[in-house]
C-alpha positions as CSV (number, residue, x, y, z in Angstrom):
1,X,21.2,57.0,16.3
2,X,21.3,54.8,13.5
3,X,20.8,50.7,14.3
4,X,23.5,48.8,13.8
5,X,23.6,46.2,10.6
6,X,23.6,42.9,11.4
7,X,24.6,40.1,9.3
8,X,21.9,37.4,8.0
9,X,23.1,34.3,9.9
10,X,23.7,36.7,13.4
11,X,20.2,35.7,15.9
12,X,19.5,37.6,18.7
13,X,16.3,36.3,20.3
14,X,16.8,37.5,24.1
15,X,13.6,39.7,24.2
16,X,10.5,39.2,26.7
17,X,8.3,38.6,23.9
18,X,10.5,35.6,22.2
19,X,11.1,34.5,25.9
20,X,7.3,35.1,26.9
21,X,6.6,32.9,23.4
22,X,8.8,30.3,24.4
23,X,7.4,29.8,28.0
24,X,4.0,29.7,26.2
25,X,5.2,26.9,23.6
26,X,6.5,24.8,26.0
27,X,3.5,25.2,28.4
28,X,0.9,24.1,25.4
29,X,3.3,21.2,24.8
30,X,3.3,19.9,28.3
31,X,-0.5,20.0,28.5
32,X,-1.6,18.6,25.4
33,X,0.8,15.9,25.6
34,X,-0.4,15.0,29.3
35,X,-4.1,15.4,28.1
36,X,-3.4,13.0,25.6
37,X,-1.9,10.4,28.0
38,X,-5.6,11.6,30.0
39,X,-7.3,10.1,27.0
40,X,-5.9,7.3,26.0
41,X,-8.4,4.2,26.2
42,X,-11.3,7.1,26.4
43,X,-11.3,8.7,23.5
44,X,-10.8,7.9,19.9
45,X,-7.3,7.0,18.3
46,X,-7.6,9.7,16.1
47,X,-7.9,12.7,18.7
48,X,-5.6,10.8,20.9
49,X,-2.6,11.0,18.5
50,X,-4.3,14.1,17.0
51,X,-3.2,15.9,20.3
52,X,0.1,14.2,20.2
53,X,0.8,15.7,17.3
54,X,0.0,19.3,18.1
55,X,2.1,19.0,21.5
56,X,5.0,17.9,19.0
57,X,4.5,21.1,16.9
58,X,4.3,23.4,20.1
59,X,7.5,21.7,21.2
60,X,9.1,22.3,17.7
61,X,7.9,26.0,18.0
62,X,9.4,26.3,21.9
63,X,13.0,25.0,20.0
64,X,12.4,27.6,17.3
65,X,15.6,29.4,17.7
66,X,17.4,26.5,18.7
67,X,16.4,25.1,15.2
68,X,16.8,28.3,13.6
69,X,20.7,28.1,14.9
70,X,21.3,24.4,13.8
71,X,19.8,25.2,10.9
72,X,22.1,28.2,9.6
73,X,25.5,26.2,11.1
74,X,24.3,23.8,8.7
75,X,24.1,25.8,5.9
76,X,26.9,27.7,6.3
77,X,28.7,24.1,6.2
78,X,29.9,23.5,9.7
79,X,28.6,19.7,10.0
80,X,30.8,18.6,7.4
């Protein structure tokens, strides 16, 4: 049986891996941003916001296909 063709902008992100992923982006977020609120006043500025940073990214990466979406609506021109 022959897999249906999808179009470029259609998403379809509802497997257990990209929600396993997910869970595990937003996890790593969570604690590195609350072990960087642990270290502030302990550690150096630099790892402080260092670990800000990377909970940032890991939050970007949990909103991935959220982004992904936003993204190709605005491409296609639907924010105008």
């Amino acid at each position: 049986m022959p897999k249906r063709a999808r179009t470029k902008d259609q998403y379809s992100h509802t497997t257990l891996g990209a929600l396993i992923s997910t869970i595990v982006f937003l996890g790593m977020a969570a604690w590195l941003f609350l072990e960087a609120l642990s270290l502030i006043g302990q550690a150096p500025p630099l790892q402080v916001n260092g670990l800000l940073f990377t909970s940032f990214l890991s939050l970007l990466g949990a909103l991935r296909f959220v982004i992904a979406r936003v993204w190709a609506r605005y491409r296609k021109g639907g924010g105008r």
